[in-house]
C-alpha positions in Angstrom: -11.4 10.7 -4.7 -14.4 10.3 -2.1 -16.3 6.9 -1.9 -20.3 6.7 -2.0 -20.9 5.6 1.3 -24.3 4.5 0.2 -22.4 1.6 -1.6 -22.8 -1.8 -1.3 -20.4 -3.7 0.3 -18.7 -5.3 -2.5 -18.6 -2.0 -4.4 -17.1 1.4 -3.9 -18.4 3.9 -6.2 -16.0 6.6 -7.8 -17.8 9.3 -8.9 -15.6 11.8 -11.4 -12.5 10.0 -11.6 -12.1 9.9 -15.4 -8.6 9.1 -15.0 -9.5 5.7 -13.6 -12.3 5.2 -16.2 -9.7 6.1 -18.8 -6.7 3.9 -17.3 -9.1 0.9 -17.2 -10.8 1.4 -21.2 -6.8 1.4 -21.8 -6.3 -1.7 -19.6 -9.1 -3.3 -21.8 -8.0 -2.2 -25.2 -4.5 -4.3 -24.2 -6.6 -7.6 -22.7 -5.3 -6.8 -19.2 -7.0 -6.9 -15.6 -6.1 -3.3 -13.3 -6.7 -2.1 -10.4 -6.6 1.3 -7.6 -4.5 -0.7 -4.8 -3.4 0.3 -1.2 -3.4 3.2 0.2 -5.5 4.9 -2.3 -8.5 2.9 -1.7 -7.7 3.1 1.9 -8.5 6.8 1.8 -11.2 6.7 -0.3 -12.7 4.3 2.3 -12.2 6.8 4.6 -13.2 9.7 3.1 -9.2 11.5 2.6 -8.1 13.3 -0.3 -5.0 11.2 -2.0 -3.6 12.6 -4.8 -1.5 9.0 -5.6 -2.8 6.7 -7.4 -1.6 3.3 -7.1 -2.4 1.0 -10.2 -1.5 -2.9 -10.5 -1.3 -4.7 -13.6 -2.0 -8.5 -13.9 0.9 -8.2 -16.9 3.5 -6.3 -17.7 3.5 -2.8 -15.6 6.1 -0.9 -17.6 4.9 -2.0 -20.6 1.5 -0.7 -19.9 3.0 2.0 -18.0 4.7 3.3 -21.3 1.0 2.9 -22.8 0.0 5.5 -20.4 2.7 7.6 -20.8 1.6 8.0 -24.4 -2.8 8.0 -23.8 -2.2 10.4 -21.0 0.0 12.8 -22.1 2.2 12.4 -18.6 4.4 15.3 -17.5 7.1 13.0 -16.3 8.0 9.3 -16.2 10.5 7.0 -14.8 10.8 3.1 -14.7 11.9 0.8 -12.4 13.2 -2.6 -14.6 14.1 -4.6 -11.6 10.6 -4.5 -9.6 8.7 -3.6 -12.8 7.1 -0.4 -11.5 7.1 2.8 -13.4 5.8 6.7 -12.1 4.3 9.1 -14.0 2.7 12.9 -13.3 -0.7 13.4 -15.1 -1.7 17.2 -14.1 0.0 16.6 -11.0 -1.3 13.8 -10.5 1.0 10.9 -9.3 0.5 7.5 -10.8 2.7 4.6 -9.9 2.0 1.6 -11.9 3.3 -2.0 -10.9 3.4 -5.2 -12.0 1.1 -7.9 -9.9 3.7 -9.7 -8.0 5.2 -12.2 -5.2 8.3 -11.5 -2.8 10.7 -13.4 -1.4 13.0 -12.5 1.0 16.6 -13.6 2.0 17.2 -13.2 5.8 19.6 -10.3 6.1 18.0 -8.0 3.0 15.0 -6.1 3.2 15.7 -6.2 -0.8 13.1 -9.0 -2.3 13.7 -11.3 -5.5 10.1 -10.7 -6.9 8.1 -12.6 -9.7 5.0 -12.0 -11.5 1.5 -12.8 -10.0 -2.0 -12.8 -9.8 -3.7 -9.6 -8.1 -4.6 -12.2 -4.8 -0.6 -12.8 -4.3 0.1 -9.0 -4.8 -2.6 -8.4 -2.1 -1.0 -10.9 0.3 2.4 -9.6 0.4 1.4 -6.3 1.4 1.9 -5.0 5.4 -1.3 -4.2 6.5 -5.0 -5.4 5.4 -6.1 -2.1 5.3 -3.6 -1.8 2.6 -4.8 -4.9 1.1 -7.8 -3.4 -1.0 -8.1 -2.8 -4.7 -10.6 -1.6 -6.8 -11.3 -3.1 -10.6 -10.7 0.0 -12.9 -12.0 -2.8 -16.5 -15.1 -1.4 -17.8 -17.0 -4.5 -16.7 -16.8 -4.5 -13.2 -15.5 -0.8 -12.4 -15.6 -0.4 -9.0 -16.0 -3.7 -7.8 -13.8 -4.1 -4.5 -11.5 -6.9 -4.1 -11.0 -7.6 -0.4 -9.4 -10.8 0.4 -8.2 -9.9 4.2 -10.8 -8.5 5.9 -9.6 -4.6 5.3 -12.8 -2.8 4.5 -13.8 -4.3 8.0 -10.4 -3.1 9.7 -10.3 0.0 8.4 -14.0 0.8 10.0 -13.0 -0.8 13.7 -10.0 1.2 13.3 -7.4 -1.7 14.1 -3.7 -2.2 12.1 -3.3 -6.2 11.6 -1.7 -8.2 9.1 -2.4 -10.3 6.1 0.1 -12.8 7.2 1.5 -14.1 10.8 2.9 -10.4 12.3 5.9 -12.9 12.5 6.9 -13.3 9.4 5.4 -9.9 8.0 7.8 -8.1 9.8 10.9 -10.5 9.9 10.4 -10.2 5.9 10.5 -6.3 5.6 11.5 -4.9 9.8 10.6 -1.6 8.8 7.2 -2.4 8.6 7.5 -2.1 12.2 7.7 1.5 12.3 5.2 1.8 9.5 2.2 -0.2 11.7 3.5 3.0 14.1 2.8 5.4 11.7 -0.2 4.3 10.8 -1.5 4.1 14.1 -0.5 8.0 14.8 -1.8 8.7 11.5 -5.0 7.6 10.9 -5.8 7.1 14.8 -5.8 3.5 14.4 -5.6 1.0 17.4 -2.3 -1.7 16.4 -4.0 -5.4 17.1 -2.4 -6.8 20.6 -0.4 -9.7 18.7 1.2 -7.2 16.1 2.6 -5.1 19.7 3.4 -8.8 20.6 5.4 -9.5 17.5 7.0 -6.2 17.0 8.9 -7.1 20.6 9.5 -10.2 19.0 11.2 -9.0 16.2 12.6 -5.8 17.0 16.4 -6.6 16.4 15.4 -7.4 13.0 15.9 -3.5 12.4 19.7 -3.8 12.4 19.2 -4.5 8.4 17.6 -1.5 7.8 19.6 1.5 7.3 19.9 4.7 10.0 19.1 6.6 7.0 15.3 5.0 6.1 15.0 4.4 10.3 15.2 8.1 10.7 12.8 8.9 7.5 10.1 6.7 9.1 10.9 8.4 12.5 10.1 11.8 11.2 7.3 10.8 9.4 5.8 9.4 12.6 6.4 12.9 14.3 4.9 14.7 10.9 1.5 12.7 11.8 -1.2 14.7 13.4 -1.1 12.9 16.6 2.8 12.3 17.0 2.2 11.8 20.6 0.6 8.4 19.6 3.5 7.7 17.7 5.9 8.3 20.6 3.4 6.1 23.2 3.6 3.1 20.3 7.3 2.9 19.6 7.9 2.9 23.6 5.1 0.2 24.2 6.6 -2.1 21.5 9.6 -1.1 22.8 10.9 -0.5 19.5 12.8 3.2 21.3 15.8 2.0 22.0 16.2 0.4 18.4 15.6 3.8 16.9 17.9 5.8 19.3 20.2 2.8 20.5 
């Protein structure tokens, strides 16, 4: 997917993505609001193939999930009840579809108790605002960017910040920590002073999260193209030592 950089800002054109087109006229055909979220518009912002397509639902995601399992004639599917979210293949195409929702958090679980919402409070509970993005895929406003946090504007001075107080962003979900890491050595992003400042903060908060998804996010930071910026972030936020105690 590539963006028309000619675009105005409240619109990000994408040329030859029937898919999309097609999602949305089935979106509209079951009275519900969709839309390309996250990373996927992310990339699109900046120009990077992504071959996953992240869809929210203001509904029922498995239900219209299912929907597209049928219209689109999807190699595989699987459904996640709990956190209403469902993945399907489409000529190797990836498609997760979710339904719009809030988190909350108990202290010692990175496992949330979730509840339906409206696209704004699916956007709010993400971890960074350049994640926070989505794009309408409805025939009536295709394209039109939603972008409640300031990402578009992040994403072009390069900076990782969050939607929320860093605070409570990462003493919600501590592995978000290592993520604002990876981000940083993967797209070549700058991490804003008070995230470092908050990660410090909150870097025993990574005893709830397994060795096993620690050590996943470790090698995906050293799997970046510039791993070295990686290594230079988790020493500066300190975060090291938590990784290899």
């Amino acid at each position: 997917m590539r963006v028309n950089k000619t675009a105005e800002n409240s619109v990000i054109q994408l040329p030859n993505v029937e898919l999309l087109k097609q999602i949305g006229k089935n979106a509209d055909d079951s009275s519900l609001r969709v839309y390309l979220v996250g990373g996927a518009v992310r990339d699109c912002i900046l120009d990077i193939p992504n071959y996953d397509v992240d869809i929210v639902v203001e509904g029922d995601g498995i239900k219209f999930a299912k929907l597209l399992k049928k219209e689109l004639k999807a190699d595989t599917f699987v459904a996640w009840e709990k956190f209403g979210t469902a993945e399907l293949t489409v000529e190797n195409i990836k498609l997760e579809v979710a339904t719009a929702r809030s988190e909350k958090y108990e202290k010692n679980s990175r496992k949330p108790t979730i509840e339906p919402a409206t696209i704004d409070l699916d956007l709010k509970r993400r971890d960074f605002t350049i994640n926070t993005l989505a794009i309408s895929l409805n025939k009536e406003n295709f394209g039109e960017l939603t972008d409640r946090f300031n990402g578009r504007e992040d994403i072009s001075k390069k900076v990782i910040r969050t939607p929320l107080k860093p605070e409570e962003t990462f003493n919600e979900d501590p592995l978000r920590m290592l993520r604002a890491i990876r981000f940083s050595a993967q797209l070549g992003f700058e991490l804003e002073p008070n995230l470092i400042r908050a990660i410090r903060k909150e870097k025993e908060r990574l005893s709830i999260v397994s060795q096993e998804r620690i050590t996943a996010e470790f090698f995906k930071i050293l799997g970046t193209s510039k791993p070295s910026i990686g290594i230079v972030g988790l020493l500066g936020s300190e975060l090291l030592d938590i990784v290899f105690p």
